[in-house]
N, C-alpha and C positions, 0 to 999 in steps of 0.2 A: 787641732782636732778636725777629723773630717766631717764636711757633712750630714747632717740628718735627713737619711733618702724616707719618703713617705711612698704607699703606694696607696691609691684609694681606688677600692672597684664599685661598678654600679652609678657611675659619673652619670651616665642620661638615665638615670631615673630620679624620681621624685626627693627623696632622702638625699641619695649620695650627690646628685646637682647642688644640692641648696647647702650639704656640707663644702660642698668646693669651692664655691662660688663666697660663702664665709668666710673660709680661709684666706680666700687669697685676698681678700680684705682686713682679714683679722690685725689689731692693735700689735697684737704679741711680738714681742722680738724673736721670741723662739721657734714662732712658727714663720715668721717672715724670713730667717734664716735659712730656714729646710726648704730641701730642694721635695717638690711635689710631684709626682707620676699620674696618671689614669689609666685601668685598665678596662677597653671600651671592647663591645663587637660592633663591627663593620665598620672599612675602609671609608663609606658614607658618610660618614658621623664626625670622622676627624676636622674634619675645616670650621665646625662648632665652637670649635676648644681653640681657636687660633688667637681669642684676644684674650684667654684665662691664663698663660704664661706658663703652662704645665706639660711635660711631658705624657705624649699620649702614646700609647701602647695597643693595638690590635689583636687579639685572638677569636675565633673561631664560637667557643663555646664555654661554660663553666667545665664542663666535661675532659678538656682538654686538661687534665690533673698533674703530667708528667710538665708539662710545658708553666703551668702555674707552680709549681714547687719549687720548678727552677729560677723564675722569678721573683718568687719570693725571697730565696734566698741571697735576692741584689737588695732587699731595704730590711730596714730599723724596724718601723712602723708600719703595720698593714691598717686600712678601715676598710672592714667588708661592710659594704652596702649591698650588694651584688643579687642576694638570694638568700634567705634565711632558709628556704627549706633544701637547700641543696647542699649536703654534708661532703661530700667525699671533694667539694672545690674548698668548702673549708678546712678540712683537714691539710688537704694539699699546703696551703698556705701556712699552718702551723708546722706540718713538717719541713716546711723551705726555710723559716723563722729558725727553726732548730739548727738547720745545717750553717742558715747564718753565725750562728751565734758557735758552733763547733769550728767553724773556719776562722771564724774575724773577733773570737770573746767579747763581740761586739751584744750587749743585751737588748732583745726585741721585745714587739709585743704587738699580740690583737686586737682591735676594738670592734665587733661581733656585733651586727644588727639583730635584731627579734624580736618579736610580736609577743604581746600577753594574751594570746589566742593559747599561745603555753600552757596559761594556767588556768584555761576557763571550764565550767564543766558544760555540761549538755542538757540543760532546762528543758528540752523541748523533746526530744525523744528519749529521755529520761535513759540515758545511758551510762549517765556518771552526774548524780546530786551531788553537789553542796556550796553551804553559804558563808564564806570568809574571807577575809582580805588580809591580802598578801603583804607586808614589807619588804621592803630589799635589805633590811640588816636581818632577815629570819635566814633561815637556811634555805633557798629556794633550789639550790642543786639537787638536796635529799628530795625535798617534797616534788619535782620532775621526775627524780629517777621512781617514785611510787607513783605518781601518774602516770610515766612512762611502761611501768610492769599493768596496768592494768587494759592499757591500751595505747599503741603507738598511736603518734603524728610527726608527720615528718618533719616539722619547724622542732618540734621537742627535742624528736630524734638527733638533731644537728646542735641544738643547742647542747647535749649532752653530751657529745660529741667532742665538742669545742671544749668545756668543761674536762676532759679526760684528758684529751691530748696534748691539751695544756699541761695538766697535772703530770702526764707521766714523761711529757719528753721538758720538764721545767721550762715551759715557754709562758711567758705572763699573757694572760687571756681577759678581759674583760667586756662582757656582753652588756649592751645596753638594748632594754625590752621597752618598746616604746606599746602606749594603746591604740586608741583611735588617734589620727593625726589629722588635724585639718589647716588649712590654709592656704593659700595659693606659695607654689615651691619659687624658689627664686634662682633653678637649676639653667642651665642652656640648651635641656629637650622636655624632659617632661615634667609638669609643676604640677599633678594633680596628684593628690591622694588616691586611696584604693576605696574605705567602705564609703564614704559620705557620695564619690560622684558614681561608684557603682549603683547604689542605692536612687541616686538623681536619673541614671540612664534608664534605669526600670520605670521608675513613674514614667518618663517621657514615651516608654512604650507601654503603658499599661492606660495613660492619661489619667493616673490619680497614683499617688502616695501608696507605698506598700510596708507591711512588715512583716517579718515571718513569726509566726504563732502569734501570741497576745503582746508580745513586746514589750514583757515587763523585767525583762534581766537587764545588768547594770554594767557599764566598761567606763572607762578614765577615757580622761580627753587630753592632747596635747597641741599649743601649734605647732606648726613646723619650726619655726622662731626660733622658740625655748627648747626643742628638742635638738637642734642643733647647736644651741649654746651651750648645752651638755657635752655632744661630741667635741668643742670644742674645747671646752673646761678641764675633759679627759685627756685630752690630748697635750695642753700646755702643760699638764703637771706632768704625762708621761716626759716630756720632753726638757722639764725643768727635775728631774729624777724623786721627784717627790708622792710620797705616799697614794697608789691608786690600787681599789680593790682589786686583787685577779685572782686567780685559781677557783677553788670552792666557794669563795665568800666573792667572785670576779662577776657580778650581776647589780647591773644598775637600775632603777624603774624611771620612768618621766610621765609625770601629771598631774595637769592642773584644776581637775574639774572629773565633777560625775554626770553621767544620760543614763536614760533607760533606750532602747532601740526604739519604743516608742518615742522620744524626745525626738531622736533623728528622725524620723518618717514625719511628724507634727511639722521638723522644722522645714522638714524638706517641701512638704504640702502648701506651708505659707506662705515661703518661700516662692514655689512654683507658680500657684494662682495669683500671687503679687504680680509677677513679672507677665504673669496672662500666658505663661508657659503652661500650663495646667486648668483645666477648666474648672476643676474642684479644689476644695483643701481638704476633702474629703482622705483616710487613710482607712484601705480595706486591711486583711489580716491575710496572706498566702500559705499552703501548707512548705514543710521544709521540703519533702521532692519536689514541688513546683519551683522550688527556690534553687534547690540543687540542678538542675536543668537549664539553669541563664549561662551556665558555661559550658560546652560539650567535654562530655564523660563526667561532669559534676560529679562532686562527692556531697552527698549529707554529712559527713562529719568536718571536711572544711567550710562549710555554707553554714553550718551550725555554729561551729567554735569561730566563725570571725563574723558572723552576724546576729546571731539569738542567740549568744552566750551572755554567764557571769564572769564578768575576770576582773576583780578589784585589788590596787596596786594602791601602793605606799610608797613615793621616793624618799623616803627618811631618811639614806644614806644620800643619795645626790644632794638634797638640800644641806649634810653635815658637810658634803664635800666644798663647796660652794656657790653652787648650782641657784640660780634665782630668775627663773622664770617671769615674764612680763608681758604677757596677755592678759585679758581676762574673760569673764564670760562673757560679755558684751561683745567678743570680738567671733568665740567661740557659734554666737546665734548669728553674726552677720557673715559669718562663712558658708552656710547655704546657700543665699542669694550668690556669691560669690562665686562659689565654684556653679551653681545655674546657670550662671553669666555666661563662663568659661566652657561652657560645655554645650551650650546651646550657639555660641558664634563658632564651634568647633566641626557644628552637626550640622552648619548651614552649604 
């Protein structure tokens, strides 16, 4: 039998480093067997990947669709890491998956990064109330496509995306929707998370702890650890041909714990003035345009739904799958200080 070709994108960033760098450690036979790929941007970057044993691959841009399709259609397994909100390079990859699978009867399949910024709603500019929490054995496809008519976002957008194109061209698709992720990554470029040291870079410029509105809405937490022993979980059963959600019911969650945004700003503030990074532990309250403005052309609606939102997840199916997570909170409150560490010897 030939080979199992993997390709995984999004190798230097936060996620997809720390899933590759798993892998090529991982116990599994099945996956020690398969041959593994990266698809990176810039010629710079490759001599990174020279002691991780994997084929590295160079392109240009996500954008480059005709060139990702065709590559796609050289593997089994794709894991996009690469970009959650950029649909038309996922697609591409589903449609390459297809042509696989119409050339070689060989059957593929996707494993789909994405945010439960998904399913959050908008507390703070009251644009979309309400307060529930999610499972991943509910129908989360349906309940996107009704968020989605009410108001687009482009991480939704793409997950939906994913979700269809799967469905219509029978390519097995399964999205794994992580929360808040923290922990230092164990990738070979970039090991930082997004909201915790974003949030850490604002104090350092503001010199105290911030949150947008009153910071009382709620997200899940996961490390990076346990969120990639999921990827990994998913992966051995794809590869041992064993039962893995995909299509409509093809959505996973990961988490192990709950915050309000006010916990992250508390933790971050304690955190700070511990370290004499911070002269206060002081946390003031920012409005959202002030918030929406820490990245040029900000949006209020991404700076809302991935910092002052609700988005409460249930992995009820990860843990049926056999997913067992091994952080805990403890680990969760010493990640502040942690990424401070990391970002202040980064800033020197």
């Amino acid at each position: 039998m030939a080979q199992t070709r993997i390709l995984l994108t999004g190798a230097t960033g936060y996620i997809g480093g720390s899933v590759l760098t798993t892998l090529k450690v991982s116990t599994a036979v099945e996956i020690q067997k398969a041959q593994i790929d990266v698809l990176i941007r810039g010629p710079e970057r490759v001599s990174q990947f020279d002691d991780l044993g994997v084929g590295v691959i160079v392109f240009k841009s996500l954008d480059e669709t005709e060139f990702i399709r065709k590559l796609a259609s050289n593997y089994d397994i794709i894991i996009n890491t690469a970009s959650a909100f950029h649909t038309e390079s996922a697609i591409a990859m589903i449609n390459g998956l297809h042509d696989r699978e119409t050339k070689t009867a060989r059957k593929t399949h996707l494993i789909h990064t994405s945010g439960t910024s998904s399913i959050a709603d908008r507390p703070v500019s009251k644009a979309y109330l309400e307060s529930r929490e999610l499972h991943d054995t509910d129908d989360v496809y349906a309940y996107q496509q009704g968020r989605e008519a009410h108001e687009a976002y482009k991480q939704r957008t793409t997950d939906l995306a994913v979700f269809r194109a799967g469905i219509d061209l029978s390519v097995k698709t399964t999205i794994i929707m992580a929360p808040t992720i923290f922990g230092i990554g164990t990738g070979p470029i970039n090991r930082l998370s997004i909201q915790i040291p974003t949030l850490i870079r604002r104090a350092l410029h503001y010199g105290h702890a911030v949150v947008i509105g009153d910071g009382q809405a709620e997200w899940d937490h996961v490390h990076i650890a346990d969120l990639v022993s999921l990827f990994e979980l998913v992966l051995v059963k794809v590869l041992k041909g064993e039962d893995v959600p995909y299509g409509a019911k093809g959505l996973l969650f990961a988490e192990t714990g709950r915050h309000t945004w006010m916990d992250v700003s508390r933790g971050i503030a304690a955190a700070g003035s511990e370290l004499g990074l911070l002269a206060t532990d002081e946390v003031r309250s920012v409005s959202l345009p002030e918030a929406a403005a820490w990245a040029a052309n900000g949006s209020t609606q991404v700076r809302e739904l991935g910092f002052a939102s609700n988005a409460r997840s249930k992995a009820t199916l990860s843990r049926a799958l056999g997913w067992q997570p091994q952080k805990t909170e403890a680990d969760w409150h010493r990640a502040f200080k942690e990424d401070f560490e990391v970002i202040a010897k980064t800033a020197v």
